[in-house]
C-alpha positions as CSV (number, residue, x, y, z in Angstrom):
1,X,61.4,-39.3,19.2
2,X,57.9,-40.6,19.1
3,X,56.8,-43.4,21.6
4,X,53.3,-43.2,20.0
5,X,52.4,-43.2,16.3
6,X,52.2,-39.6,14.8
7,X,52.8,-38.4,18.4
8,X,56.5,-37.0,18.7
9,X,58.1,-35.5,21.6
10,X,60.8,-33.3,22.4
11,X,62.3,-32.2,25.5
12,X,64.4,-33.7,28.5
13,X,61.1,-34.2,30.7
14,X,59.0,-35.2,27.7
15,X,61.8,-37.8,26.9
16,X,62.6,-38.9,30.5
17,X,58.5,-39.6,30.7
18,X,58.6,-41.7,27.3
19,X,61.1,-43.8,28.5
20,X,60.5,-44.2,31.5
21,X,56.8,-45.5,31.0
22,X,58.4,-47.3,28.1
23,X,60.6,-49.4,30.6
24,X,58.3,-49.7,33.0
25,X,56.3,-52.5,31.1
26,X,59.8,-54.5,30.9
27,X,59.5,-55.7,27.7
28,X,61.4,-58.9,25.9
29,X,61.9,-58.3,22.1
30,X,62.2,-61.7,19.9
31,X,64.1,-60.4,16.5
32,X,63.3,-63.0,14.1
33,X,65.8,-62.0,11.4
34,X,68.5,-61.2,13.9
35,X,69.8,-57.9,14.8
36,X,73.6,-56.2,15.2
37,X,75.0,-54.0,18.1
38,X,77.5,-51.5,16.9
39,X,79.2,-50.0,19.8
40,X,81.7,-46.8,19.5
41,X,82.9,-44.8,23.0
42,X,79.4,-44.3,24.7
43,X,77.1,-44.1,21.7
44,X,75.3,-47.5,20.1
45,X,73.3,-48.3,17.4
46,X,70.7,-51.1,17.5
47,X,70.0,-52.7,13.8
48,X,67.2,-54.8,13.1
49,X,66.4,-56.7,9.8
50,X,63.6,-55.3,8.4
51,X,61.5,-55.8,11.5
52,X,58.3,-54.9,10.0
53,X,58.2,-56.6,6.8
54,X,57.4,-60.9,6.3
55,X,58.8,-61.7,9.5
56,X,57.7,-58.6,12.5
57,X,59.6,-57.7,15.9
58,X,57.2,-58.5,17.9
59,X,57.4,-57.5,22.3
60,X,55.6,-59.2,25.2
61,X,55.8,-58.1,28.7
């Protein structure tokens, strides 16, 4: 996982920090191209349409 460019982290405590800093700026994604949800038992995967081409995700907080 890297919550920095060219910075990866591994590690429960390395992880726990990321994500918790991560949510800690509460941020509110707009996916301009939409976006699926695929849900099986207690794993789910995010998908978003090409968010870094024409049309970028973009998150304000």
């Amino acid at each position: 996982m890297a919550f920095e460019p060219g910075k990866p982290v591994s590690g429960a405590a390395a992880l726990r920090a990321g994500f918790e800093a991560f949510a800690a700026v509460t941020p509110v994604f707009h996916y301009d191209r939409g976006h699926d949800v695929m849900i099986s038992g207690d794993v789910a995967v995010h998908a978003v349409d090409n968010p870094y081409g024409d049309h970028p995700l973009t998150a304000t907080h």
